[in-house]
C-alpha positions as CSV (number, residue, x, y, z in Angstrom):
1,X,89.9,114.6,151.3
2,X,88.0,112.2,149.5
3,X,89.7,110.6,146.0
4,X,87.1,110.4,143.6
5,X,87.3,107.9,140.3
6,X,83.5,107.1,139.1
7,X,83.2,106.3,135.7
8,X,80.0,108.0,133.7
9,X,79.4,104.1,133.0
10,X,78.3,104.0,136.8
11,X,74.6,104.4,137.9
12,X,76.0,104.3,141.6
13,X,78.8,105.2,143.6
14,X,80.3,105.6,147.1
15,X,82.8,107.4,148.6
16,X,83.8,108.2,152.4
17,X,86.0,110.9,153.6
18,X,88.0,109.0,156.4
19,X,89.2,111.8,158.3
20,X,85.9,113.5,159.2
21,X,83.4,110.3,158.2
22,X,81.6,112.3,155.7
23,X,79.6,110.4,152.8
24,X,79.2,111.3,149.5
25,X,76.6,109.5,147.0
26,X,76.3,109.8,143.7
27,X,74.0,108.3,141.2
28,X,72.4,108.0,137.3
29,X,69.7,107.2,135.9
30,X,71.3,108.0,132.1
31,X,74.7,108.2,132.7
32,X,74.8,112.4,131.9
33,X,73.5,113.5,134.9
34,X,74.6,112.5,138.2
35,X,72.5,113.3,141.4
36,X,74.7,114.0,144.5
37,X,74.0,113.5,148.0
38,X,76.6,113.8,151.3
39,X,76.2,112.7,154.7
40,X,75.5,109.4,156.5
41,X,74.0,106.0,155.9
42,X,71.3,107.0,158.0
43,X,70.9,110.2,156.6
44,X,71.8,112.7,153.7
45,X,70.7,115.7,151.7
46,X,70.9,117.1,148.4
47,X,73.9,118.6,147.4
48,X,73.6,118.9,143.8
49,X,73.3,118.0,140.2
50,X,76.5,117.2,138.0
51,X,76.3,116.9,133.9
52,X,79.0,115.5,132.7
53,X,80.3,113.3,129.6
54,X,83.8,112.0,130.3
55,X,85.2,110.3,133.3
56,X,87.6,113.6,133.7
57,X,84.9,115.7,133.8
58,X,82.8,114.3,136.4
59,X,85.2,113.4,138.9
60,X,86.3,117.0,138.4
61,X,83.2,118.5,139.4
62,X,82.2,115.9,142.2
63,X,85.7,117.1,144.0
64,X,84.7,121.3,143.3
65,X,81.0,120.2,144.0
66,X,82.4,118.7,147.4
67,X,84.7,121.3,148.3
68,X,81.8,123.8,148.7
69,X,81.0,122.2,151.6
70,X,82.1,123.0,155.3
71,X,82.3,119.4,156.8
């Protein structure tokens, strides 16, 4: 399970699932909506777009957006 706590003041973030070594990458251009990738350094796709405007908000929807996902 992978804790997520990005601010909407953050035009990049990180994350890493340590049990299966999963990647998750998210990133702004505005701050509102948040592009989100998932799988390695070497390579990742698309997973989705998130629009949010609080800090609550988005981390909600990164951890629904991410549990869609069979790792």
């Amino acid at each position: 399970m992978i804790h997520f706590d990005m601010a909407i003041s953050d035009n990049f973030a990180r994350f890493t699932d340590d049990q299966s070594g999963l990647m998750v990458f998210v990133d702004s251009f505005d701050n509102h909506q948040f592009e989100v990738r998932v799988g390695s350094l070497n390579q990742s796709r698309p997973l989705g777009t998130i629009t949010a405007e609080t800090d609550q908000e988005l981390n909600q929807a990164l951890a629904a957006l991410i549990a869609t996902i069979d790792k």
